[in-house]
Structure formats: structure tokens, C-alpha cells
N, C-alpha and C positions, 0 to 999 in steps of 0.2 A: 083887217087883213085876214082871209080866211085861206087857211093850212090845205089843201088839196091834197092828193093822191100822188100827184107828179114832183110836186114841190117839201112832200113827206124825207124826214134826213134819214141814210140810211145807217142799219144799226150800229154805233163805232163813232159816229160823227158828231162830238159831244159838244158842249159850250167849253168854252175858255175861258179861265178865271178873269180875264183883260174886261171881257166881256160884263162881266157882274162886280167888274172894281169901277168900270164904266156907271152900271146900273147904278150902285150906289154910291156914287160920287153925285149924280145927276138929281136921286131922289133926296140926296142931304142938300145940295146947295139951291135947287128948285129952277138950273138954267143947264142947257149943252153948255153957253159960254162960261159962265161960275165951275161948271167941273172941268172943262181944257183947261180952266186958271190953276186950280188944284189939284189934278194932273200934271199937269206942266206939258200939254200938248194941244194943237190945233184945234177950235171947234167942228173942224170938218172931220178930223178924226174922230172926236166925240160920237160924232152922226153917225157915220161910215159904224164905229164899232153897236149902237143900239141897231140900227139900221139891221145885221148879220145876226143879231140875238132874236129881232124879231122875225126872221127870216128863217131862225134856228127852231123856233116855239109855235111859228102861225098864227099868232095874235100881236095886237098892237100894244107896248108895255104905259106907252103916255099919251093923254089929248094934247095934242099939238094948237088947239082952238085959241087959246088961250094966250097970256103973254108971260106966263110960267109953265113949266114942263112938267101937269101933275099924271101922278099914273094912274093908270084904270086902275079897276077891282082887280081883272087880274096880275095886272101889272105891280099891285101890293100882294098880292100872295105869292106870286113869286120871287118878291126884293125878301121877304122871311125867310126863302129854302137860299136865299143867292147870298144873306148873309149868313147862314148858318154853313155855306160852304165856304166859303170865305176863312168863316171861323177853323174850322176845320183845315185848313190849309194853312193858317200860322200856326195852327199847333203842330200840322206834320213837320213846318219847317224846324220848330223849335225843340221836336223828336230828332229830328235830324241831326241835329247841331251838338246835344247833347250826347247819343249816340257817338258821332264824328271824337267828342271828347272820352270815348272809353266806357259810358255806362251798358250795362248788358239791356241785351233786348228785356229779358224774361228772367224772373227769381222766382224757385220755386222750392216752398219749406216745406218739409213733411215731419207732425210732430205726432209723438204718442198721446191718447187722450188720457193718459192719465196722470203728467205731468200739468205742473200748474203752467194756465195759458196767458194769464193774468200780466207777467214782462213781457209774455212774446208780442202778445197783443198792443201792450203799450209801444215796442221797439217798432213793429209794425206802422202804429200809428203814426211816429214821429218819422219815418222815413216816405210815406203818404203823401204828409204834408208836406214836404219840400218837393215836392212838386216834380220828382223824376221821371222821365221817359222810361224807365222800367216798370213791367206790370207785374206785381209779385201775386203769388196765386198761395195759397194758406191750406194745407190738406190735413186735416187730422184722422189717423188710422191706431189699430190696436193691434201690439204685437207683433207676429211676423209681417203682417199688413203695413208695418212704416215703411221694412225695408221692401217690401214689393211695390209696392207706390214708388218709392225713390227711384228703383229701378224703370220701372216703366213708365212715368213720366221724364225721367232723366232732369231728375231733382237736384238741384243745387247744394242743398241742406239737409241734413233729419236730424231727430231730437228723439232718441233711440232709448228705453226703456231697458231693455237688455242686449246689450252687445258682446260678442263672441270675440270681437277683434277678427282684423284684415288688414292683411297687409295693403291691398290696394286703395284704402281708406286711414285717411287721418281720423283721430278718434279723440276726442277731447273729454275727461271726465266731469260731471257736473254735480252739483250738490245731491246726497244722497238724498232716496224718496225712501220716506215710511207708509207701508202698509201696515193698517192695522184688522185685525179682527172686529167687527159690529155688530147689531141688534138690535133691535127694538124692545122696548122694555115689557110692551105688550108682548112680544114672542115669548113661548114655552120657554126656550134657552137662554133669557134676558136670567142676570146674575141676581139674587131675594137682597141680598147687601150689598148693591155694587160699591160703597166705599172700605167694605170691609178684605184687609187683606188677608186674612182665612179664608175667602170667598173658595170653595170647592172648585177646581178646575175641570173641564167637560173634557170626554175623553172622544176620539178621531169616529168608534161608535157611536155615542151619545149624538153626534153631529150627522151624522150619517141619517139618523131617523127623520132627518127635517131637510129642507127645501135648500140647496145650495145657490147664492144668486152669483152669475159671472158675466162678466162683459165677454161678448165671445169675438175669438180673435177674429181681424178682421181681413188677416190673409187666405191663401188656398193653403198655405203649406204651413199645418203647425208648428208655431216654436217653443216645442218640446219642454226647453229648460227653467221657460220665463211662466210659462200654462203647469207647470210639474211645482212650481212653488206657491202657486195660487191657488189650486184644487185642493181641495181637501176627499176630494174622493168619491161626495156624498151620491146616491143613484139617482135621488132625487134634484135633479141640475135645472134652473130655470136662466137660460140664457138673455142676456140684454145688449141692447146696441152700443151703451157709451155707459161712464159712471153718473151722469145726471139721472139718467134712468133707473141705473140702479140704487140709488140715494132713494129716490121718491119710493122705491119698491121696498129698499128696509125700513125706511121713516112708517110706511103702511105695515110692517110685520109679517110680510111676505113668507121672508128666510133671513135667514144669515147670509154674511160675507165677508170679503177682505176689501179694502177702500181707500184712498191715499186720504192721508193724513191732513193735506191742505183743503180736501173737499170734505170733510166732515166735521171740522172744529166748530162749525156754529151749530151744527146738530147736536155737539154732545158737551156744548155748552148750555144746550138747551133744555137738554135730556131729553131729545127725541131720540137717540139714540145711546148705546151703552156700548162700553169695551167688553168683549166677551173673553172670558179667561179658558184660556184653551192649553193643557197638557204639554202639548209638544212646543206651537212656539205663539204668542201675543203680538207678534209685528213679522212682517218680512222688509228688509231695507232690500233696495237696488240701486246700482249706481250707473243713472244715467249719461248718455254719451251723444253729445254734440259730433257729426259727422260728417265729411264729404268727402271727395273724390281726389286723390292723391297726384293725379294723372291729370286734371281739370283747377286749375288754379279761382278761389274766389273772384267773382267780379268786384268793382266799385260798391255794387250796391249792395251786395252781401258783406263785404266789411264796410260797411256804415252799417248794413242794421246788427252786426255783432258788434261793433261799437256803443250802439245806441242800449242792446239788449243788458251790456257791461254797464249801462248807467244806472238800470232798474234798482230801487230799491227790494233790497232780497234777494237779489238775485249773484248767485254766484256758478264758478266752472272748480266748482269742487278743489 
């Protein structure tokens, strides 16, 4: 059957999934008659429907020669894309269905990267796997960067490092995070007895002569209050994208910096790294906030995964 110019479908004029539950009814059973049986419909339907698919493509999909109904070449290359639509079509329906019952289309979390990701990841995980018609999308940003992400994707969730408070936002407090002061022991600044508690403490000067390492925030618009407890001031500032970055930068002796406490306990179990004793303050705590939209009630799938996040070991809402 060759395809002509006249007989060419125009653009819009698609196959029908009847069509390719047809196709592969025909290639599983190896008869028209075996798939009307299986079908539960007429063999002349059978025909009639390959009959329009060939008519639809311009090629012939089976040798007819025979006294089974096998397909051409391309009559098998095309039963691959006709079951992968197929496939594709109970999963829309089963989108549907689930949908129909209340799940949101779309969850969308926005966390700070310096919070442990460690529960979020696993709550994530186990909401994944049950296999919901929701697509949850995972953004991690620094600083005023959570809350502008939340804003401009029109996020569901954030996981807010320092929060101001809003009234238009529910605000849920979370276990406090410890920052701590680090170094490298190879660094000028590394303490000559760090077990010793007489250990001399370095003054906001003394730090200033050396390399500041900071994650830089990851908004347009700084947030002043959360970047004003971080900085120590120094001129010498070496910005980094995330605190992985900046780990592997103090572990090399780079500079100094401030670093959350859950990302650094194997380094200074290791002694890659050292507490630096600093004058004014050895840690800054913050107390992070769980948040969303007052005005915008959680879907299904956002309270499953804050259910799920409640199971995590360690993990607590302060």
C-alpha cells in the first residue's frame, strides 16, 4: 500500500487508540478472528478497524499471505510506539481518576540548603513510591532565595531558615539549627590546642586578615538579618554556591566560616576540620519555619508528605 500525495491525512487527523487496541489485540492473538473474540466484536470490525490504520500510515501493517496474520517490519515498529501509547493512555486515565479523587495536580517544596535534606528526601521518597498522580518538584535555594522561589513558582511549601513572620502565611517552628564557626587545621587560624579550654580566642580583626568563605544568598533581594548573623565582616569574602562547596573549600584551608552543624560532624570527627574559638559568639542557632499560604489550604499530597516527614527519624517541628 503506497501513501500518495492525495491520499496523505491532513494535519489534526490522528489514529485512534480503537485503532492500536485493534493492532495489538491482532499481533498478541496471531488472527482478525482470535482478536474480535477478545475484543468481544465482529471480525469484519476487526478488518474494517486495521483496514483505516493502514489507510491512516500508508503502509500495509500484516502479510495477509499466510494463514496467521503476521506483521511486516513495519508493522513491528510500529505495534512498539502503539503500545507505548496505549500505555500512556491508562496512565492518563489513572491521573484522572486519582485527580477526580482530590490529589493536586502539582507540589511544589522550596527548602533552604542549609537545613538537613536528609528527612525531606526520605518523606519525599516514600510519597514517590506510592505512586500518586502528583508531580512534586524539589527546589533548594539560600536565604531570601526560598522565599522568592516560593513566590514565583507559587510553591506549596518552604522550609525557611529565617522567618520574619506573616500574617498571610502559616509558620510552623522547626528544630533549632546550629551554626558553627570552622577551619581547617592546616589554616593560619586553626586553634595550636584545640582540646585545650584556655585555647585564646581570635578577635572579629584577627579574622578579618583572612579569607571569609559564604554561601551567597541565592535571592535578588538580600535578607539582611539572616546575612548580618553570618558575616563576620571580613574584606576578604570568597563566595560559594551551596554548603557542599563550601565544606570541600574549608576541608582545603581555603578560609574560614560558619557551617551547619549536621554538615560538618564527620569532618570534625575527623579532624578535617576544627571549631574556631571566636570572641564574640562559637555558634549562631536559627529557628527554622515550615510555611505556606494561609489563603491556599494544603492539598492531599502535601499532608501525606508532612505526615510522612513526622515519621523521619530526627526529625522534629520544634
Amino acid at each position: 500500500m503506497k501513501k500518495t500525495a492525495e491520499s496523505a491525512p491532513e494535519p489534526g487527523d490522528f489514529v485512534n487508540l480503537d485503532q492500536l487496541r485493534v493492532l495489538q489485540a491482532i499481533a498478541s492473538t496471531g488472527s482478525f478472528a482470535a482478536a474480535g473474540k477478545r475484543l468481544h466484536r465482529a471480525t469484519s470490525a476487526v478488518s474494517y478497524g486495521v483496514k483505516g490504520l493502514e489507510e491512516r500510515v500508508g503502509f500495509a501493517l500484516f502479510d495477509r499471505s499466510g494463514h496467521r496474520a503476521v506483521l511486516t517490519t513495519a508493522g513491528q515498529r510500529l505495534l512498539l510506539e502503539a503500545e507505548q501509547l496505549l500505555e500512556r493512555a491508562r496512565h492518563f486515565d489513572r491521573v484522572a481518576l486519582a485527580l477526580r479523587d482530590a490529589w493536586e495536580p502539582s507540589l511544589t517544596i522550596v527548602v533552604d540548603g542549609a537545613l538537613d535534606l536528609k528527612p525531606i528526601l526520605a518523606a519525599m521518597k516514600g510519597l514517590v513510591q506510592r505512586g500518586l498522580p502528583t508531580r512534586v518538584d524539589l527546589h533548594v535555594e539560600y536565604l531570601s532565595g526560598v522565599r522568592e522561589r516560593f513566590n514565583d513558582q507559587r510553591g506549596d511549601l518552604m522550609f525557611v531558615l529565617d522567618f520574619a513572620g506573616d500574617a498571610r502565611h502559616v509558620a510552623r517552628p522547626l528544630a533549632p539549627l546550629c551554626m558553627r564557626l570552622v577551619v581547617s587545621p592546616t589554616h593560619p587560624l586553626a586553634p595550636v590546642h584545640p582540646r585545650s579550654k584556655k585555647q585564646a580566642k581570635r578577635t572579629r580583626a584577627e579574622l578579618a586578615q583572612h579569607v571569609e568563605l559564604m554561601v551567597e544568598d541565592s535571592g535578588t533581594v538580600t535578607n539582611a538579618s539572616a546575612l548580618g548573623r553570618l558575616s563576620l565582616g571580613s574584606p576578604h569574602v570568597l563566595r560559594l554556591g551551596d554548603f557542599h562547596a563550601k565544606l570541600e573549600a574549608l576541608v582545603s584551608g581555603i578560609g574560614f566560616g560558619w557551617m551547619p552543624q549536621h554538615l560538618i560532624e564527620d569532618a570534625l570527627e575527623q579532624k578535617q576540620l576544627l571549631l574556631l574559638p571566636f570572641e564574640e559568639a562559637e555558634e549562631h542557632r536559627f529557628i527554622p519555619h515550615l510555611s505556606w499560604r494561609r489563603a491556599r489550604p494544603l492539598g492531599r499530597a502535601a499532608e501525606l508528605f508532612l505526615e510522612l516527614l513526622a515519621e523521619q527519624p530526627g526529625w522534629s517541628d520544634g
